[in-house]
C-alpha positions in Angstrom: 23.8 -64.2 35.5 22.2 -63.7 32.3 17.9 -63.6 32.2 17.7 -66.8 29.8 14.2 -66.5 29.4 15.4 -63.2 27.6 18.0 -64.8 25.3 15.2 -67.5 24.4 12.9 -64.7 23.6 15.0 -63.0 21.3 17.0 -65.7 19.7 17.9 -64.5 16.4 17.3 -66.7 13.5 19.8 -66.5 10.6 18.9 -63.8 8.2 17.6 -61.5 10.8 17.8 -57.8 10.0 18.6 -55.6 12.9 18.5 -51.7 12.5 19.5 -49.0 14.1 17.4 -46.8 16.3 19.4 -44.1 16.3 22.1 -44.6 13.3 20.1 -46.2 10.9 22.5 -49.0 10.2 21.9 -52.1 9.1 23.2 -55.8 10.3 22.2 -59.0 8.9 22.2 -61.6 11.2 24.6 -64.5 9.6 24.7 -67.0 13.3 25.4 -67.2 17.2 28.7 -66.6 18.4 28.1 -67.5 21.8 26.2 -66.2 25.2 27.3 -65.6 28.9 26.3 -63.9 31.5 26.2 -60.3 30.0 24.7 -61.1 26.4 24.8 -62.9 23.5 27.0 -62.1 20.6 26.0 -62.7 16.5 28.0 -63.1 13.5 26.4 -60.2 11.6 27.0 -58.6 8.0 27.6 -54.9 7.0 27.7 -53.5 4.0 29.6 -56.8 2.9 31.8 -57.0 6.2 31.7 -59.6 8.7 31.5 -58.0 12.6 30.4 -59.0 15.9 27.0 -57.7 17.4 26.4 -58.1 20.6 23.2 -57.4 22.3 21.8 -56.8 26.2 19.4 -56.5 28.4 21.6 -54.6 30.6 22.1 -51.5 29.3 24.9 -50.8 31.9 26.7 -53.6 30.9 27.1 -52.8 27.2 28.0 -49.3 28.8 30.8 -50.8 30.9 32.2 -52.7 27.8 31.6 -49.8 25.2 33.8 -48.0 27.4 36.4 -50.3 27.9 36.7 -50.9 24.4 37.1 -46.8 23.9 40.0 -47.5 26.3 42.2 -49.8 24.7 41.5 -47.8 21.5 42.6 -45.1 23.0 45.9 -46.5 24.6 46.8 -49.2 22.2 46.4 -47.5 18.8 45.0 -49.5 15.9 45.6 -52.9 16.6 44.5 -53.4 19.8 44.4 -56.2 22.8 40.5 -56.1 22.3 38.0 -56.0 19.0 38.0 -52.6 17.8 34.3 -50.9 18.3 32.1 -49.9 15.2 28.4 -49.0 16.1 26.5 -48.8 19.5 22.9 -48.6 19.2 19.5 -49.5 20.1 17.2 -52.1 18.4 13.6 -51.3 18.5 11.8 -55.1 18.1 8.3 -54.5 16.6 6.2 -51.6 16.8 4.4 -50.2 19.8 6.0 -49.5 23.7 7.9 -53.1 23.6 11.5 -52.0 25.2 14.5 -51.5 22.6 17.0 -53.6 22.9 20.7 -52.4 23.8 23.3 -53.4 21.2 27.1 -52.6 19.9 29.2 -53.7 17.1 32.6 -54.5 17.0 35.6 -55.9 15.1 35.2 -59.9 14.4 38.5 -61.4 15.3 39.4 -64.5 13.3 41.7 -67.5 14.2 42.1 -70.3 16.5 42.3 -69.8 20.1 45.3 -69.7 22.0 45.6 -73.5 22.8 44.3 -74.3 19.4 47.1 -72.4 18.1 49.5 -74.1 20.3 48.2 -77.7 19.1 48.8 -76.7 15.5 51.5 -74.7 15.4 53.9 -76.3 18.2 54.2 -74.8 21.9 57.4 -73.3 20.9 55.2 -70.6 20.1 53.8 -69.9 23.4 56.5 -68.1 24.8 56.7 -65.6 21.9 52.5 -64.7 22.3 53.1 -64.3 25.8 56.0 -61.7 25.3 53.0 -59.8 23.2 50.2 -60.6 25.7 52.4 -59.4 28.9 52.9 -56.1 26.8 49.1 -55.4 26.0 48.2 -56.2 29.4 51.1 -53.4 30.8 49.7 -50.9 28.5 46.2 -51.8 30.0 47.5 -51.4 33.4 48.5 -48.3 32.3 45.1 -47.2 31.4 43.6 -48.2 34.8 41.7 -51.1 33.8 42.0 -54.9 34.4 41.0 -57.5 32.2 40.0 -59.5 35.1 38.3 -63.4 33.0 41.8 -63.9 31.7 41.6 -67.3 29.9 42.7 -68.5 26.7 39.1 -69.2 25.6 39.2 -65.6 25.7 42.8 -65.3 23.4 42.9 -65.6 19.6 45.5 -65.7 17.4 45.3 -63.9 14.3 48.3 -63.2 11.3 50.1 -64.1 10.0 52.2 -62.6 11.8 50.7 -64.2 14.7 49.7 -61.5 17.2 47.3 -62.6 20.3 43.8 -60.3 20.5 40.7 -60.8 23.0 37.0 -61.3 21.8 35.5 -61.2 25.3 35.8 -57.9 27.5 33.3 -58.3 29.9 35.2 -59.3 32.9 37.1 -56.2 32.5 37.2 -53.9 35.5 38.7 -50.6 36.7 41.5 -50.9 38.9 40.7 -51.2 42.7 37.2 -52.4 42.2 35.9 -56.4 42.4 36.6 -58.4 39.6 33.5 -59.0 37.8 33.7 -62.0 36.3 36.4 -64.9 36.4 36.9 -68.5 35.7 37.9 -70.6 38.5 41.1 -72.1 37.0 42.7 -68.8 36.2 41.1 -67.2 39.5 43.8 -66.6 42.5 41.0 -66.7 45.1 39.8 -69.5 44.0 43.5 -71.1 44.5 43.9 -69.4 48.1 46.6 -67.4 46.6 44.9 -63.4 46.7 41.5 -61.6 46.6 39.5 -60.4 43.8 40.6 -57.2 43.7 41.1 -55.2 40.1 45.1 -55.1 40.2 47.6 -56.0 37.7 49.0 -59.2 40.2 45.0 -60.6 39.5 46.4 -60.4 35.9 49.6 -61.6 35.9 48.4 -65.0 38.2 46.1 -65.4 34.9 48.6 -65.0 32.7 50.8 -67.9 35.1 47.8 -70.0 35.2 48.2 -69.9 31.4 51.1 -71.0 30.9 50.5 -73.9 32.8 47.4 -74.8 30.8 49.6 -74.9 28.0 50.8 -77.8 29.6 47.4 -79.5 30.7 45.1 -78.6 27.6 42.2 -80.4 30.4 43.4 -78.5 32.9 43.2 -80.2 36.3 41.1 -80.0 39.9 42.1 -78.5 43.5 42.9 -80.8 45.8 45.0 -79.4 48.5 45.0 -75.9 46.5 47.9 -73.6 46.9 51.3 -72.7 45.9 52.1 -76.2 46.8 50.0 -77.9 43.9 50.8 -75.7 41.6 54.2 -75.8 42.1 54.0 -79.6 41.6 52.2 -79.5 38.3 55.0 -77.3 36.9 57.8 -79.8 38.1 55.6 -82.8 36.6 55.7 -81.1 32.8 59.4 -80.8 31.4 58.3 -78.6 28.9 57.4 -76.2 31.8 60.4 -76.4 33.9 62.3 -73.4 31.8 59.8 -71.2 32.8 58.9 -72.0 36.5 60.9 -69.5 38.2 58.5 -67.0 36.0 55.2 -68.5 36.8 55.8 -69.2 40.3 56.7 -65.3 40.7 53.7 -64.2 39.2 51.5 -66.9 41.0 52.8 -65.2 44.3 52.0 -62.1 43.3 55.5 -60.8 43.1 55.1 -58.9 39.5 54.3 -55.7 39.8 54.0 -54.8 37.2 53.7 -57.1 33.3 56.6 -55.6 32.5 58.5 -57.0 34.4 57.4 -60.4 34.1 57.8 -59.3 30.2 61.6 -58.5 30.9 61.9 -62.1 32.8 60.4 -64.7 30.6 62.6 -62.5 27.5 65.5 -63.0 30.4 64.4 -66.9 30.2 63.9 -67.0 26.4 67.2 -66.2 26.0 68.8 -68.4 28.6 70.1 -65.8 31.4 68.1 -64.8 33.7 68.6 -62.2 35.6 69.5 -62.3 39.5 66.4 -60.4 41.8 67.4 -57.3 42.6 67.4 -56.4 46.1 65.9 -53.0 47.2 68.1 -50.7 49.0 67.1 -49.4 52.7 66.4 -46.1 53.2 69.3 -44.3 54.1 71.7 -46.8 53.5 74.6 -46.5 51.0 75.1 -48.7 48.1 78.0 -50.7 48.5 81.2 -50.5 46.8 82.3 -53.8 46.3 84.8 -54.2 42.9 84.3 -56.6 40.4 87.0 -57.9 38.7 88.0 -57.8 34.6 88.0 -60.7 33.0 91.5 -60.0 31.1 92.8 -59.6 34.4 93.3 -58.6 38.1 92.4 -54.8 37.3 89.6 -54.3 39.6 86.7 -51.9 37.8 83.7 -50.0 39.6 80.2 -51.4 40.3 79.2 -48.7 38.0 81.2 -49.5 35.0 80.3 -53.3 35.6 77.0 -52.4 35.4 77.3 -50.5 32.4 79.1 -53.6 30.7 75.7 -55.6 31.5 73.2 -52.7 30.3 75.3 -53.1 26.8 75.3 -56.9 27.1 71.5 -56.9 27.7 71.5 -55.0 24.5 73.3 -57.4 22.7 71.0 -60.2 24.1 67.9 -58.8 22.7 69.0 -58.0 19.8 69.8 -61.8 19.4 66.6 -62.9 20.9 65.1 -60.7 17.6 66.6 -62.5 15.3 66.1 -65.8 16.9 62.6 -64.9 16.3 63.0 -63.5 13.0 64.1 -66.7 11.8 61.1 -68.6 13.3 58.8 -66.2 11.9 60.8 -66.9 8.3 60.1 -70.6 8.7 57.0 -70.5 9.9 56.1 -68.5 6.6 58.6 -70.9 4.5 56.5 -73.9 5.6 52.9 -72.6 4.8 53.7 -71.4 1.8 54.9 -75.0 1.1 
């Protein structure tokens, strides 16, 4: 946990100048953000431009998160899951041997957070951000990293358009190691449902927990824990009963991967799902069962059948984009009013 004799110590004022050791830049202090157990984090000035500062006494841990945000720079492009990174430095307080103080700069993301959003906006919404969240998150997979303190404290939503972006990277973790930091509610251990260990499954049960917290803006306590409670809180919210099939996979860890659980809320969205697909044993043949033509009793080839559904799927997304389109279009209509 975070030394808050330390934070005490160093509590920035408003107004506070804070300099560069090494770069020589310059960051007026403008208010607190917030603090946890890695830092606290400043609404600072540059040069006219709003960003977020965040200083340590743990210079490992601004290491960590420097590097992580390298990552998704790296992976993502421009507009990335995470703030993008500015400035690391050090911030040499006084004169004399006191110890510098460990810092870095990054992009201040502006907008409610994801429930607020929700609220305000109608939870129509959700399962559109959640289509973009589930494909940051598989491109963060793909980078070896897990973001681990999934919450949607954790989620803005900035636009228009709306697009879903993270202020807080400090529970992120390489894959195969601990998680390093979590939040009970979103945490499978915590639900009996998994370990703690940095794989995309630890995501994807955030990501499910999510979507039920949609639901229960309070969230609610364990009592009997499990599969079993969860299971019931999804059955006692209509407006969650479209999506439970998706949730309960992911809360059972059987995702693999977020794109998957992408392709299956898009399946839901667009109201056909798509039928698991059984993997074939080794050494076994695929059968050749026919499938028969609608127009008729000509009998066609499991192949050609499945061709027919790759085109169909197609056709379903490309209707799924419009659908969306035309919510977008409103959404603009109706602030502009």
């Amino acid at each position: 946990m975070m030394n808050h004799t330390w934070k005490n110590q160093y509590k920035l004022s408003p107004g506070t100048n804070v300099t560069g050791r090494w770069h020589s830049k310059q960051y007026k202090i403008i208010k607190e953000l917030g603090f946890g157990a890695n830092g606290v984090v400043y609404l600072a000035k540059n040069n006219n431009t709003q960003v977020a500062l965040k200083m340590s006494d743990n210079g490992m841990s601004i290491t960590s998160e420097v590097n992580v945000l390298k990552s998704f720079a790296k992976v993502q492009g421009q507009e990335t899951l995470g703030p993008s990174l500015f400035d690391v430095d050090d911030w040499q307080v006084g004169r004399g041997n006191s110890r510098p103080i460990s810092f870095y700069v990054m992009e201040y993301i502006q907008g409610p957070d994801l429930l607020s959003f929700l609220e305000q906006k109608g939870k129509s919404w959700m399962p559109i951000l959640f289509l973009q969240l589930l494909n940051d998150l598989d491109k963060l997979h793909g980078s070896g990293w897990i973001f681990g303190d999934l919450k949607p404290e954790n989620l803005i939503v900035t636009g228009p358009p709306p697009k879903i972006r993270c202020i807080d990277v400090g529970g992120t973790t390489i894959e195969g190691r601990a998680i390093k930091e979590f939040t009970e509610f979103y945490d499978r251990g915590y639900w009996g449902l998994g370990s703690r260990k940095a794989e995309a499954t630890y995501d994807l049960f955030s990501a499910a927990m999510m979507m039920i917290n949609t639901a229960y803006p309070k969230r609610f306590k364990k009592t009997t824990g499990g599969i079993e409670q969860l299971r019931e809180a999804i059955r006692l919210k209509p407006e969650l009963h479209r999506y439970e099939r998706v949730i309960l996979k992911a809360l059972m860890g059987h995702y693999p991967s977020a794109s998957q659980m992408r392709s299956d809320l898009l399946d839901t969205i667009s109201d056909q799902p798509k039928k698991d697909s059984k993997p074939v044993s080794k050494g076994s043949r695929p059968s050749q069962h026919s499938t028969q033509s609608p127009k008729g009793n000509i009998n066609i080839s499991r192949r050609d059948f499945r061709k027919k559904k790759k085109k169909s799927g197609w056709l379903e997304f490309f209707f799924i984009a419009i659908v969306l389109s035309v919510l977008y279009g409103l959404y603009i209509f109706l602030k502009l009013l």
